[in-house]
OpenMM code with the backbone's topology and positions (N, CA, C; nanometers):
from openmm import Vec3, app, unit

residues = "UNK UNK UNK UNK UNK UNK UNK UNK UNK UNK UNK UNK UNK UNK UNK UNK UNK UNK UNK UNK UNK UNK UNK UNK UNK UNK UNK UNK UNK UNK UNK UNK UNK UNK UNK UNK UNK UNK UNK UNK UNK UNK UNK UNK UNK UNK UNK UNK UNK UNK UNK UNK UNK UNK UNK UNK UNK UNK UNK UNK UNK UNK UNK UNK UNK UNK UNK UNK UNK UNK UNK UNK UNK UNK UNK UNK UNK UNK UNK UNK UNK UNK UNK UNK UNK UNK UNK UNK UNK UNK UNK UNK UNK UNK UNK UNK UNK UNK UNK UNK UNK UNK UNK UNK UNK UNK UNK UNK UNK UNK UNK UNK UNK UNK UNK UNK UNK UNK UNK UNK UNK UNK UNK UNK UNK UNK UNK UNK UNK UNK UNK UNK UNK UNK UNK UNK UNK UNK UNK UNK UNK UNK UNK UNK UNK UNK UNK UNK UNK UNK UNK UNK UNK UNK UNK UNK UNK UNK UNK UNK UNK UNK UNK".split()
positions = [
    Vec3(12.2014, 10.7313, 8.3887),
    Vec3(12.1479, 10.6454, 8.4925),
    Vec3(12.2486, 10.6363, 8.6058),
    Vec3(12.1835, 10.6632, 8.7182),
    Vec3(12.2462, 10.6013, 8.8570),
    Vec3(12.2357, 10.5185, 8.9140),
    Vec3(12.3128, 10.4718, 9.0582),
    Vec3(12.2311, 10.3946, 9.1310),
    Vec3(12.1460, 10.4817, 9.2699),
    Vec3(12.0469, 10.4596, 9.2923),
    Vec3(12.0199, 10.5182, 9.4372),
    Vec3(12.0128, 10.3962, 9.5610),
    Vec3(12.0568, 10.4670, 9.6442),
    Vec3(12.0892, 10.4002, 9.7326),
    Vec3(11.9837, 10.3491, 9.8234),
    Vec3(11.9284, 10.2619, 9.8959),
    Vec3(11.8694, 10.2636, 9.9880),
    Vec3(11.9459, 10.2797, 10.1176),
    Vec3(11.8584, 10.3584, 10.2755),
    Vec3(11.9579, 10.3348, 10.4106),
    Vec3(12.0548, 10.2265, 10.3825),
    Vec3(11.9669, 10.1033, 10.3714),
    Vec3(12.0541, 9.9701, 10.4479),
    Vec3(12.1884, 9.9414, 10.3707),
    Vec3(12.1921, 9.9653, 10.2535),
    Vec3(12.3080, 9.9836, 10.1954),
    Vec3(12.4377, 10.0114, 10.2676),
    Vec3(12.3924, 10.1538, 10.3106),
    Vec3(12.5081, 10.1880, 10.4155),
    Vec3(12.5023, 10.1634, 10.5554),
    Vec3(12.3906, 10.1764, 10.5757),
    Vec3(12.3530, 10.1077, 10.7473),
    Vec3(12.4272, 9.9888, 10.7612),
    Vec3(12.3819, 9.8650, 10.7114),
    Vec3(12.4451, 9.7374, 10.7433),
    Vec3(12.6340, 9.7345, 10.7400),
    Vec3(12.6835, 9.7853, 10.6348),
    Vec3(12.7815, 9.8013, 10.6651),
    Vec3(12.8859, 9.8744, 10.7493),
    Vec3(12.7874, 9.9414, 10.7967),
    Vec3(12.8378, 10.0667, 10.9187),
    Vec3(12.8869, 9.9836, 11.0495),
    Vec3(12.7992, 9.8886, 11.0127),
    Vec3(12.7891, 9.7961, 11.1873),
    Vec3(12.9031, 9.6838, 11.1236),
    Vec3(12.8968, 9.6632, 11.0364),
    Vec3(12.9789, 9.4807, 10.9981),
    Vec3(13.1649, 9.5661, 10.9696),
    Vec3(13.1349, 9.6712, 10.9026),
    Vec3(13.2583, 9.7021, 10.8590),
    Vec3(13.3026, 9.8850, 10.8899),
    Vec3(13.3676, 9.8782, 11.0340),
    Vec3(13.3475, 10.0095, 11.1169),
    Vec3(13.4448, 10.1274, 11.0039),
    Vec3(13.3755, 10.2191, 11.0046),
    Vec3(13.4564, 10.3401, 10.9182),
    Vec3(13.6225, 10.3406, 10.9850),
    Vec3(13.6227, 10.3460, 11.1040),
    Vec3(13.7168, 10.3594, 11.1940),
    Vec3(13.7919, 10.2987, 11.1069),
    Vec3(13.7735, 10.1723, 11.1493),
    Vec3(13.8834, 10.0413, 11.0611),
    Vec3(13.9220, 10.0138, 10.9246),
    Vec3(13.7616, 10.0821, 10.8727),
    Vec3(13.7847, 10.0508, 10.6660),
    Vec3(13.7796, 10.1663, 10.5915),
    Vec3(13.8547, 10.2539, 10.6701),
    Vec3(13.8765, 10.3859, 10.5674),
    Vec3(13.8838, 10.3445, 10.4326),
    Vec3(13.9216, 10.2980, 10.4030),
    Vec3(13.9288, 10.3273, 10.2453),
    Vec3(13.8056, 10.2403, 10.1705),
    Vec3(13.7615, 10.1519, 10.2131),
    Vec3(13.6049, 10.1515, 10.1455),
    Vec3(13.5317, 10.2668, 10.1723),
    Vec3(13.5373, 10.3509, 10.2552),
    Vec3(13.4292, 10.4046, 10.2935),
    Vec3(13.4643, 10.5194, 10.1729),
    Vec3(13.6361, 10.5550, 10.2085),
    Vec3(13.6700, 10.6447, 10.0779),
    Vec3(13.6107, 10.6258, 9.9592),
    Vec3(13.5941, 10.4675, 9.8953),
    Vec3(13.5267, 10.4464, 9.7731),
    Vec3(13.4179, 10.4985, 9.8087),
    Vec3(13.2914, 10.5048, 9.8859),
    Vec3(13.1721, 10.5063, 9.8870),
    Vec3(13.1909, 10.6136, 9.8711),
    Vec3(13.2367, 10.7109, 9.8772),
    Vec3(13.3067, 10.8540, 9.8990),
    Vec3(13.2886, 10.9278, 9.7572),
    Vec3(13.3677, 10.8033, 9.6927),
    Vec3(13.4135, 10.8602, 9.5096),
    Vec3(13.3038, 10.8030, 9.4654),
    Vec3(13.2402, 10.7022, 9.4763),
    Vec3(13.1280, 10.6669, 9.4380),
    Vec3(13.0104, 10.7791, 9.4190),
    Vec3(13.0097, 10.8610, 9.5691),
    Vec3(12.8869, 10.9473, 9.5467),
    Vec3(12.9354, 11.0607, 9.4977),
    Vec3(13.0427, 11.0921, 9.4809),
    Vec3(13.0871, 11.2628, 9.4547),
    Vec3(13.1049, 11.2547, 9.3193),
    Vec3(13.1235, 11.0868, 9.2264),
    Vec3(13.1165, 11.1502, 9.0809),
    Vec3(13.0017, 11.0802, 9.0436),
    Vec3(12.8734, 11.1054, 9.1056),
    Vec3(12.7809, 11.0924, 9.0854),
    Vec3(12.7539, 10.9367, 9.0178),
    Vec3(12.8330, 10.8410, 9.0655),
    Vec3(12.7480, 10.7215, 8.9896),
    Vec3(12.6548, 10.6058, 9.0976),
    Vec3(12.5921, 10.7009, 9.2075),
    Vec3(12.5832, 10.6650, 9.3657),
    Vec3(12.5181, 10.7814, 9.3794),
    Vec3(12.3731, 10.7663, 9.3855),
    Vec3(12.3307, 10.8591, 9.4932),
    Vec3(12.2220, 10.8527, 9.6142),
    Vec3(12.1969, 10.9736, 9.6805),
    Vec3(12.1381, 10.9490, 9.8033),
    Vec3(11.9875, 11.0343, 9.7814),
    Vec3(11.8281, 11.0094, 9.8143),
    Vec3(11.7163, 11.0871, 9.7775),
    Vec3(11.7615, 11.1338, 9.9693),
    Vec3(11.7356, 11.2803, 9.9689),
    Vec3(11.7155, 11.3779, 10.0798),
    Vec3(11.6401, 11.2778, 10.2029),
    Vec3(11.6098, 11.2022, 10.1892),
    Vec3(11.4787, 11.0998, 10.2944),
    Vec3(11.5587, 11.0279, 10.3446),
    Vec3(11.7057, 10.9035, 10.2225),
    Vec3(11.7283, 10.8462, 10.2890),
    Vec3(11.8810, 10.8868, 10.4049),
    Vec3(11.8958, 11.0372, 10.3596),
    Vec3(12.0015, 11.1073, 10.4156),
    Vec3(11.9627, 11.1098, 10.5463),
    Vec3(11.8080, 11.1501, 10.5617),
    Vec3(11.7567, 11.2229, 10.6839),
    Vec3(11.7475, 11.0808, 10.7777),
    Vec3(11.6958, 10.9525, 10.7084),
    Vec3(11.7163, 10.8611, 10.7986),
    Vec3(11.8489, 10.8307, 10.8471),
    Vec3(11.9390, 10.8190, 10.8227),
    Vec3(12.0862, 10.7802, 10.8181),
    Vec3(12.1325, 10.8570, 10.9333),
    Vec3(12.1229, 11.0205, 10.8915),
    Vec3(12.1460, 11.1229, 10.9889),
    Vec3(12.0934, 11.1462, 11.1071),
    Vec3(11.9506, 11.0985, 11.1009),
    Vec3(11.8780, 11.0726, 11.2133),
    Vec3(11.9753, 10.9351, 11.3298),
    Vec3(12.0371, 10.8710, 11.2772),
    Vec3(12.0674, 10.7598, 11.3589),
    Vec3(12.1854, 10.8007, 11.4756),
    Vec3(12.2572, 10.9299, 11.4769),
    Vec3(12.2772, 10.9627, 11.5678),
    Vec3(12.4030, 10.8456, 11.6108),
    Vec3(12.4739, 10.8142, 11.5588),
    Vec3(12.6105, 10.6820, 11.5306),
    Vec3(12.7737, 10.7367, 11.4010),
    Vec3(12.8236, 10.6706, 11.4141),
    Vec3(12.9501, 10.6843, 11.3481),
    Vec3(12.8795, 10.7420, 11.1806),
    Vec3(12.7980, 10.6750, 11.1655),
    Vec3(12.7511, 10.6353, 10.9903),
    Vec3(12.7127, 10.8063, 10.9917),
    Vec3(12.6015, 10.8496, 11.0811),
    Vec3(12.5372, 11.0329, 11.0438),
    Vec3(12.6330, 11.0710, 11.0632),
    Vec3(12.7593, 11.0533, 11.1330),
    Vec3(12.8604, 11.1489, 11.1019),
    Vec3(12.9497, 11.1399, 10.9948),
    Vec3(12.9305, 11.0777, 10.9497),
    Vec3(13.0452, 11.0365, 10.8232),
    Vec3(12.9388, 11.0898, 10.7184),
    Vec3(12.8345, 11.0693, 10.7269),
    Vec3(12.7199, 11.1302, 10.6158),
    Vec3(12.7149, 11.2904, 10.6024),
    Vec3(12.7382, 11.3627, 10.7830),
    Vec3(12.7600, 11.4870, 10.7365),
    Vec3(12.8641, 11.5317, 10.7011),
    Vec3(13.0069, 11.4567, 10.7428),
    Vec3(13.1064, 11.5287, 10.6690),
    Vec3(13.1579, 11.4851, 10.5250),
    Vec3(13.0796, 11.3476, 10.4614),
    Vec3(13.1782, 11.3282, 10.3254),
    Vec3(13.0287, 11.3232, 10.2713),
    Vec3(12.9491, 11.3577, 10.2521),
    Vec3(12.8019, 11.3134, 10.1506),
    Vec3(12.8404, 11.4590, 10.0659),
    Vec3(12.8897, 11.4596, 9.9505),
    Vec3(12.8875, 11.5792, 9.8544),
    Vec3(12.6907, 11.6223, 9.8258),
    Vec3(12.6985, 11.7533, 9.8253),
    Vec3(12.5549, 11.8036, 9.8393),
    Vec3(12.4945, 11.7347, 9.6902),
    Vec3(12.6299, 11.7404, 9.5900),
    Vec3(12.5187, 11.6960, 9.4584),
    Vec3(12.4817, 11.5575, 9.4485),
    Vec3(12.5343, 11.4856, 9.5560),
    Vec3(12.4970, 11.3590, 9.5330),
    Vec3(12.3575, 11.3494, 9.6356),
    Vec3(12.2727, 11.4287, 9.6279),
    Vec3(12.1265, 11.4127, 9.7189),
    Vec3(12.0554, 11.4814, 9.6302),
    Vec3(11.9316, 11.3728, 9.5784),
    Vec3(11.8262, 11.4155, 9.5123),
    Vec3(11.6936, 11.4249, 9.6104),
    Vec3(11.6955, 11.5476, 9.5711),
    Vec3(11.5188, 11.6264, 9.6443),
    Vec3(11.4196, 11.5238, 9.5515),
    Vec3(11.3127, 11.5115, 9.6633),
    Vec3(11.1979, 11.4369, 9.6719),
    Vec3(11.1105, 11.5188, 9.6715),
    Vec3(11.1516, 11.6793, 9.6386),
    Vec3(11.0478, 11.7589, 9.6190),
    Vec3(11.0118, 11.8164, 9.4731),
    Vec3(11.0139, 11.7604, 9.3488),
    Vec3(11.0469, 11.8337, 9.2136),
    Vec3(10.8652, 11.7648, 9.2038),
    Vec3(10.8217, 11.8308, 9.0565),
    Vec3(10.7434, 11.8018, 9.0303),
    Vec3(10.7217, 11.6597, 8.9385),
    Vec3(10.8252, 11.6185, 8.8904),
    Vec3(10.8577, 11.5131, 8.8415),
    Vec3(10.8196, 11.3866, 8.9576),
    Vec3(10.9189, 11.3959, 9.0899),
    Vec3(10.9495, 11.2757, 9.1643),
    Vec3(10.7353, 11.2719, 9.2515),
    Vec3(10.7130, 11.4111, 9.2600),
    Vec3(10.5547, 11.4197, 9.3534),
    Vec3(10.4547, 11.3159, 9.2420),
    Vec3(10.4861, 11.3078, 9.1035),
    Vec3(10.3760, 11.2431, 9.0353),
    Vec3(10.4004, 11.1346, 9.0177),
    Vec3(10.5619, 11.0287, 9.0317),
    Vec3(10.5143, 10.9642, 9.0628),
    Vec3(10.5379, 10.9242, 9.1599),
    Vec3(10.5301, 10.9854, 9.2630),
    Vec3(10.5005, 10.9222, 9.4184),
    Vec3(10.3273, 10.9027, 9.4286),
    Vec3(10.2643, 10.9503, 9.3615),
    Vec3(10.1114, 10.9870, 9.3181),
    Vec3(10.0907, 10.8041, 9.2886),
    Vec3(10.1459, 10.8162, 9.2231),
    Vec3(10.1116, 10.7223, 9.1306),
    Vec3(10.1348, 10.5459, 9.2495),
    Vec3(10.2533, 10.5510, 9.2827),
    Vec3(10.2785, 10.4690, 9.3903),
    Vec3(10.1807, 10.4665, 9.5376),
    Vec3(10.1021, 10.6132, 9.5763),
    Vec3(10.0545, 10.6093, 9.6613),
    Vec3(9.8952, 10.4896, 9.5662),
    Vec3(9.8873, 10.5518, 9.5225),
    Vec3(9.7689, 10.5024, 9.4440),
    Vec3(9.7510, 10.3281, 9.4916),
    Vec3(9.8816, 10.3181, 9.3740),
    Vec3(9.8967, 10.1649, 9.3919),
    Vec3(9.8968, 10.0911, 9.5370),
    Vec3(9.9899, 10.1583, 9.6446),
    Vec3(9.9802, 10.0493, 9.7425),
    Vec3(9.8495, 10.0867, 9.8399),
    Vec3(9.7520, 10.1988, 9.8038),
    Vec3(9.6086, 10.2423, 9.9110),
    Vec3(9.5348, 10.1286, 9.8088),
    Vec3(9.5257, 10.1122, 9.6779),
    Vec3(9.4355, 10.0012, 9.6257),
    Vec3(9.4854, 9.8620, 9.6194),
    Vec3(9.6278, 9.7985, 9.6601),
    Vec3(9.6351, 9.6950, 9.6774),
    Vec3(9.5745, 9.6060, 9.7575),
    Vec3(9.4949, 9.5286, 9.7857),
    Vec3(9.4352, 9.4439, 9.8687),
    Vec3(9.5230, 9.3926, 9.9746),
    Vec3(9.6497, 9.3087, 9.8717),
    Vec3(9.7583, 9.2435, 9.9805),
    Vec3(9.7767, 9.2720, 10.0950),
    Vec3(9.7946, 9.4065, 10.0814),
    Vec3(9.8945, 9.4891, 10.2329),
    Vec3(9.7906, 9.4838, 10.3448),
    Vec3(9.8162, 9.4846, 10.4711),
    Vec3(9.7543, 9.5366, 10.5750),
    Vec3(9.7450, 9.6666, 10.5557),
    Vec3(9.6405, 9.7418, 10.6438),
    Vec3(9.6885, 9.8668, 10.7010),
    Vec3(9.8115, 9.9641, 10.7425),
    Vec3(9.8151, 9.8806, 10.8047),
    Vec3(9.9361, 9.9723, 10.8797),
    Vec3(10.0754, 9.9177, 10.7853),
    Vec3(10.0865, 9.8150, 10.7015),
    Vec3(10.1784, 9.8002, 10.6233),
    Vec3(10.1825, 9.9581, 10.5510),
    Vec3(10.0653, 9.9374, 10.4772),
    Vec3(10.0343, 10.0796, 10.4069),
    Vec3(10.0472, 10.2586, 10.4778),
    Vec3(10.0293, 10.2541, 10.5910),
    Vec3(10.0463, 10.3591, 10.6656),
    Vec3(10.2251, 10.3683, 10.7152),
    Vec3(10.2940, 10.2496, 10.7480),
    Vec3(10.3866, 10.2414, 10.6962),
    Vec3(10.4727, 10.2847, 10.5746),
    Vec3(10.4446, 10.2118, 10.5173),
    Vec3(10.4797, 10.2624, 10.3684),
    Vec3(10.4833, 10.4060, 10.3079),
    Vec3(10.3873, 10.4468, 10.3288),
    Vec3(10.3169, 10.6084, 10.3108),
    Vec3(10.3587, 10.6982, 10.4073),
    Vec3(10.4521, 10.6481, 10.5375),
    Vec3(10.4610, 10.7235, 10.5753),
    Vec3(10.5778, 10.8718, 10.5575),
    Vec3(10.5675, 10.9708, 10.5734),
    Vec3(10.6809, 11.0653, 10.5095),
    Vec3(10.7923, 11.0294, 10.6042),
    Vec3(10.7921, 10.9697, 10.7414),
    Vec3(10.9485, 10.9424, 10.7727),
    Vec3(10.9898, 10.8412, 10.6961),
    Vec3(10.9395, 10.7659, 10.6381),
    Vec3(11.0241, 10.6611, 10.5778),
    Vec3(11.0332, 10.6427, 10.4112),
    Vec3(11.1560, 10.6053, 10.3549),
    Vec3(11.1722, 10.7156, 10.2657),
    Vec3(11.1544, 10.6003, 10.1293),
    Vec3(11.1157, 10.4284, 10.1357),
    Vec3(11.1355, 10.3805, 10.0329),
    Vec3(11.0196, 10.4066, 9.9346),
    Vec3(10.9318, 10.4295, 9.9716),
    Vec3(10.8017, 10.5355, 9.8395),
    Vec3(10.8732, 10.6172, 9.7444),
    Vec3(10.8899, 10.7139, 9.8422),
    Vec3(11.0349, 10.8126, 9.7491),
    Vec3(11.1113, 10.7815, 9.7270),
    Vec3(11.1794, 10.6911, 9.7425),
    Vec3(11.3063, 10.6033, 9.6734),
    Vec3(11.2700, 10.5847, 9.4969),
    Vec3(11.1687, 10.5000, 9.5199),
    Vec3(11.1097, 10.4317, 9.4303),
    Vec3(11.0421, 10.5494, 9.3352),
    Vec3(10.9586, 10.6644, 9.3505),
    Vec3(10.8876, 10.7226, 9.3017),
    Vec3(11.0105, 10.8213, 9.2510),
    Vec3(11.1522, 10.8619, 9.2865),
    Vec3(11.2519, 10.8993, 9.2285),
    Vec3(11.3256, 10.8516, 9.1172),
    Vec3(11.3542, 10.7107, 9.1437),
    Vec3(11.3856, 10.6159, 9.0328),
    Vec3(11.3351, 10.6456, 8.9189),
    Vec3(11.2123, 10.6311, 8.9290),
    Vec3(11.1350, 10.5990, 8.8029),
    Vec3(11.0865, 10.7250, 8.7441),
    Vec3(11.0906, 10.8480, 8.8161),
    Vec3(11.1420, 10.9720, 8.7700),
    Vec3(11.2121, 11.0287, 8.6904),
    Vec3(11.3452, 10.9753, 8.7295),
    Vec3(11.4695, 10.9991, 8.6991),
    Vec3(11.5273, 10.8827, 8.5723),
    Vec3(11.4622, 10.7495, 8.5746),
    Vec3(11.5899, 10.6250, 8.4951),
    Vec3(11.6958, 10.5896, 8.5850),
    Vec3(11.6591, 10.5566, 8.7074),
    Vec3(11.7801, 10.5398, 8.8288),
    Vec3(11.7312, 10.3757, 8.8499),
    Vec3(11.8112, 10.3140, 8.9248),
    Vec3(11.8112, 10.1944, 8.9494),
    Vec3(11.8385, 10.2034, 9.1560),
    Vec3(11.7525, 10.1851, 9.1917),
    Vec3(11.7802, 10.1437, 9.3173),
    Vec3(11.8531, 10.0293, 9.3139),
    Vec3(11.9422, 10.0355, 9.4631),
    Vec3(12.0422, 9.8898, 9.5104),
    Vec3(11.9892, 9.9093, 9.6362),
    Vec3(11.9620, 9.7885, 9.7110),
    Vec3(11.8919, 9.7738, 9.8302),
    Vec3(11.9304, 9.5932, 9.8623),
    Vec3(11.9404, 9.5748, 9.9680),
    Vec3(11.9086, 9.4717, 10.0292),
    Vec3(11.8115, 9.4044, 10.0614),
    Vec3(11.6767, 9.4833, 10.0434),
    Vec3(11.5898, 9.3462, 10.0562),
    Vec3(11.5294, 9.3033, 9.9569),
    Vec3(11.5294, 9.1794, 9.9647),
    Vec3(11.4654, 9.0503, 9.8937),
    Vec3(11.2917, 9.0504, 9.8634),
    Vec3(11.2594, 9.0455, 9.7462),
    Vec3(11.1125, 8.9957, 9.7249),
    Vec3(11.0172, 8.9017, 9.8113),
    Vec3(10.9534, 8.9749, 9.8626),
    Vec3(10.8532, 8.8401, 9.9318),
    Vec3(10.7204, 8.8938, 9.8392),
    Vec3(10.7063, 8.8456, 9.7672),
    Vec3(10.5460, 8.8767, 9.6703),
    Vec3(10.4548, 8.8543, 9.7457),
    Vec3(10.4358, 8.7369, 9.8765),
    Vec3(10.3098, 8.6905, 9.9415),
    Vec3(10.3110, 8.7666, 10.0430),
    Vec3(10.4176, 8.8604, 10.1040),
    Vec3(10.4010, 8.9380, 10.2428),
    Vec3(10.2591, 8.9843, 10.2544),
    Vec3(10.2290, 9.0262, 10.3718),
    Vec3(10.0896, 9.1234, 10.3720),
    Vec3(10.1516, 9.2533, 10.4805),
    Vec3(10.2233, 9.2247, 10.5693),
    Vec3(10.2291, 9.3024, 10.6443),
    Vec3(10.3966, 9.3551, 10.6482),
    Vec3(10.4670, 9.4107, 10.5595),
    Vec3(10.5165, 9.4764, 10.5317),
    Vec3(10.4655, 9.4940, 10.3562),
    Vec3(10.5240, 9.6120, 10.2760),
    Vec3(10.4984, 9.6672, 10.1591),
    Vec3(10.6430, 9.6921, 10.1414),
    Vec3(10.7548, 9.6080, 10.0541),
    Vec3(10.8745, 9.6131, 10.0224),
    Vec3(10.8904, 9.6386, 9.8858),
    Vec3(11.0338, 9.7189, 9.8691),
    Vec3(11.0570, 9.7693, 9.7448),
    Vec3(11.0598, 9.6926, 9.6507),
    Vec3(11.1335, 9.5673, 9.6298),
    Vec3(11.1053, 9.5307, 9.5277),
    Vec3(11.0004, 9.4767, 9.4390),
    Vec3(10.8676, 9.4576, 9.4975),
    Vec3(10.7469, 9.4094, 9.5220),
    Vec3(10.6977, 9.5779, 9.4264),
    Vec3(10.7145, 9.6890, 9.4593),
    Vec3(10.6557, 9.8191, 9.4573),
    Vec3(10.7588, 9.8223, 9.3035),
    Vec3(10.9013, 9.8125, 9.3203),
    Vec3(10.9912, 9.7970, 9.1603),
    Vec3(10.9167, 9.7298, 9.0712),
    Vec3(10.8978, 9.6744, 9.0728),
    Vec3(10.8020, 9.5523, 8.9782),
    Vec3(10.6587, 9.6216, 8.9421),
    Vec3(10.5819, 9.6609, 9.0545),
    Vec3(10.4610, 9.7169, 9.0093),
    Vec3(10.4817, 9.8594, 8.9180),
    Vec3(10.5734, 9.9072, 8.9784),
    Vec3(10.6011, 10.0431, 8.8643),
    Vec3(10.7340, 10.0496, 8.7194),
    Vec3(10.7690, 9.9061, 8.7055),
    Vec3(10.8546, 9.9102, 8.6341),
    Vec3(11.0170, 9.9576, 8.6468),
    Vec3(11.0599, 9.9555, 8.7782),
    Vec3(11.1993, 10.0315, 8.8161),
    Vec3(11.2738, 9.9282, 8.8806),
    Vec3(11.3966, 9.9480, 8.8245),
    Vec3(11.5243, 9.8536, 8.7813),
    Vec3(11.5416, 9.8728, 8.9249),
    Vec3(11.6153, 9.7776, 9.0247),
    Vec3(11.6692, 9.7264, 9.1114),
    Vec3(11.7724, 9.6064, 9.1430),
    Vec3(11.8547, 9.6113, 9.2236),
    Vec3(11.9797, 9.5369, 9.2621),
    Vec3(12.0168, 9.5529, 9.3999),
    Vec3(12.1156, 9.4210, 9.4008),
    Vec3(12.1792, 9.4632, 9.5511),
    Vec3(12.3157, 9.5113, 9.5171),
    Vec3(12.3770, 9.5311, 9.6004),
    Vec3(12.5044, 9.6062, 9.6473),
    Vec3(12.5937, 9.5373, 9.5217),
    Vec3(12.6266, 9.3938, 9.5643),
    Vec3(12.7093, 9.3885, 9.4804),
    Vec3(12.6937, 9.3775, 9.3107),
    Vec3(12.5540, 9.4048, 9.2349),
    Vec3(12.5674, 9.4007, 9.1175),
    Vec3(12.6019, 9.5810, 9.0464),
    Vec3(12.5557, 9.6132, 9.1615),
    Vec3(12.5979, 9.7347, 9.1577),
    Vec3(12.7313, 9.8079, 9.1500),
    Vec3(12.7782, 9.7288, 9.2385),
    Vec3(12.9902, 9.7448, 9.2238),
    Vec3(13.0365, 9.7096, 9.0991),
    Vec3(12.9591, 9.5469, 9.0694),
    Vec3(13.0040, 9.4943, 8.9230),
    Vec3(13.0246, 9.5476, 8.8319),
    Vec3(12.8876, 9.6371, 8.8064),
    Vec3(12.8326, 9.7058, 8.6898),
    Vec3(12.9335, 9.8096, 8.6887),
    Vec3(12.9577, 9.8986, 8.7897),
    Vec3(13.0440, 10.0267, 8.8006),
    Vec3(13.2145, 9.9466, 8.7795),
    Vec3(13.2234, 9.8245, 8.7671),
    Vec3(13.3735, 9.8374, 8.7843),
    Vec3(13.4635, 9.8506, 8.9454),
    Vec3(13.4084, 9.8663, 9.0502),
    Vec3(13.4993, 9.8708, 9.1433),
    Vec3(13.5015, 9.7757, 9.1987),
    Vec3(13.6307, 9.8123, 9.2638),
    Vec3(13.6935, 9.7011, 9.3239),
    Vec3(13.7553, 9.7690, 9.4896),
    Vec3(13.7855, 9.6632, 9.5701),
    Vec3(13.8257, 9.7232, 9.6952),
    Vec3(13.9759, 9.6648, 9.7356),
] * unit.nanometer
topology = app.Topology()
chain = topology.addChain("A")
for resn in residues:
    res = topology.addResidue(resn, chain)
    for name in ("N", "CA", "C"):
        topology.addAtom(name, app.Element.getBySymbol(name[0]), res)
């Protein structure tokens, strides 16, 4: 078991705590993903990299290739199947929550439909809102498919590090 990462994981801290300045956390995040107990699905690389800031560059030069799991195996497509299912027949969601959600730039479907693939545990920052309608959030989607989730720091706990 791993953890997978969501963007905001590293996003938020990109902005609060500049690579420039905190080399050596970032180094942990570093050892974190290269001995694989930290990883990244190909989607949320492409968002990250897409951002065109300090963070996609630090993603293309220290992200070790084995720490990025493809969202293309036949394993992670069934159950992304399975997740599409669930949030096109949920009532809750709006539309465009759902078109959202579903959409292939955005990568927490496949987050989630990797997890539970794999025995991975997403760490993410956002919080349960069960009554939302107009967003469709992961942990809300964890729960409907049975896949372990956390934030950042139970995630450090669990692994033992320290900064």
């Amino acid at each position: 078991m791993a953890y997978l990462l969501d963007s905001n994981i590293l996003i938020a801290p990109s902005r609060q705590l500049p690579i420039d300045i905190f080399p050596s956390l970032w180094g942990g995040f570093e050892e974190l993903l290269t001995n694989g107990n930290m990883l990244l699905i190909d989607k949320v690389k492409e968002e990250i990299e897409n951002g065109g800031d300090e963070l996609s560059e630090w993603c293309k030069l220290h992200l070790p290739k084995s720490s990025i799991v493809s969202t293309e195996t036949e394993a992670v497509i069934l159950e992304y199947r399975k997740i599409f299912v669930w949030a096109q027949t949920h009532g809750q969601y709006t539309p465009i929550a759902k078109k959202e959600f579903l959409s292939n730039t955005v990568a927490d479907a496949f987050l989630v439909a990797v997890a539970k693939a794999y025995g991975h545990t997403i760490v993410t920052f956002e919080k349960s809102e069960p009554n939302i309608k107009r967003r469709i959030k992961i942990p809300e989607v964890c729960e409907a498919m049975d896949v372990r989730f956390c934030d950042h720091l139970a995630a450090l706990r669990s692994l033992k590090w320290r900064f």
